[in-house]
N, C-alpha and C positions, 0 to 999 in steps of 0.2 A: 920823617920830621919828628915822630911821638920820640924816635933814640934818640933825635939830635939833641931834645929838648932836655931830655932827663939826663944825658950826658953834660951837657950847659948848668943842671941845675934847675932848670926853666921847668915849669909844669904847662904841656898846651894843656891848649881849651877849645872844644867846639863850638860852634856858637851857631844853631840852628837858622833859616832864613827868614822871613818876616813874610808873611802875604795875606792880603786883605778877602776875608771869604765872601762878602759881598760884593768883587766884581774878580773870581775867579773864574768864571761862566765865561766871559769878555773876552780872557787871553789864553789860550790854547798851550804856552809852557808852563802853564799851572800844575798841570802832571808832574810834569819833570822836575818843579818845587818839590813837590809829595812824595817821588820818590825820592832824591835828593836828601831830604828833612831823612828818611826811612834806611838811608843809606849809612848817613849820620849816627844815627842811633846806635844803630846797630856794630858798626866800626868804634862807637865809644864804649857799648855796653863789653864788645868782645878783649879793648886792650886798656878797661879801666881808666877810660880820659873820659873826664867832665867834659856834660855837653850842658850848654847853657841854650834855652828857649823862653823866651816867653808867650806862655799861651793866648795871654789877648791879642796877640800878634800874628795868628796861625788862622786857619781854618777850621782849627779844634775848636775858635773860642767861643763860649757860652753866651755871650752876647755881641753887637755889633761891632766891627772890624775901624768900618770906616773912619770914621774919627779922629783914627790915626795915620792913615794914610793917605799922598798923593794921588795915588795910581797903585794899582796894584802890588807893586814889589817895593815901592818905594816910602820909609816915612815921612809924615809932616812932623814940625818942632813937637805935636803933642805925642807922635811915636815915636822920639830921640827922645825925650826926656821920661817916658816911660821905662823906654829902653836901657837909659843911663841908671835910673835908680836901681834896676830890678841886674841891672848886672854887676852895680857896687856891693847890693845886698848879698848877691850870687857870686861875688870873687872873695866877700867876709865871710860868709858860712863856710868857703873853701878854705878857709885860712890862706889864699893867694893876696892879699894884699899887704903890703910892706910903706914902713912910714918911712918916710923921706925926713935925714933930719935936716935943716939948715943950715949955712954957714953963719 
């Protein structure tokens, strides 16, 4: 996909998965998140594709999870709209976003 992409012109993007560390305990493919997330990383750092995360989103985060989320894997509107800012901020810093001009 990563040639198809830069053959197109296209830059992908990773985009890490979201899960809530206060009720990772609850669901047993919380591992498979963690390695998954680890897997990611790794396959980006090796072929120079931005991987986009956000850490209040993870298990890494420094303070409570919940907040933002449903259910464990899943956001509420306040972890989309986290979400949304933090990957408009993170597709500007890449220089990936392009203006649309109108008719």
């Amino acid at each position: 996909m990563h040639e198809a992409c830069r053959n197109s012109g296209a830059q992908l993007v990773l985009i890490s998965p979201a899960l809530c560390k206060e009720l990772t305990a609850d669901t047993p493919r919380t591992s498979d998140i963690v390695e998954y997330r680890r897997i990611l990383e790794r396959v980006a750092a090796e072929h120079g594709i931005p991987l986009f995360t956000v850490p209040e989103l993870t298990e890494r985060a420094e303070g409570p999870t919940r907040q933002y989320f449903v259910d464990v894997f899943h956001l509420n509107k306040a972890g989309h709209d986290l979400f949304a800012q933090r990957l408009e901020a993170f597709l500007a810093k890449n220089n990936l976003l392009t203006t649309v001009q109108s008719h």
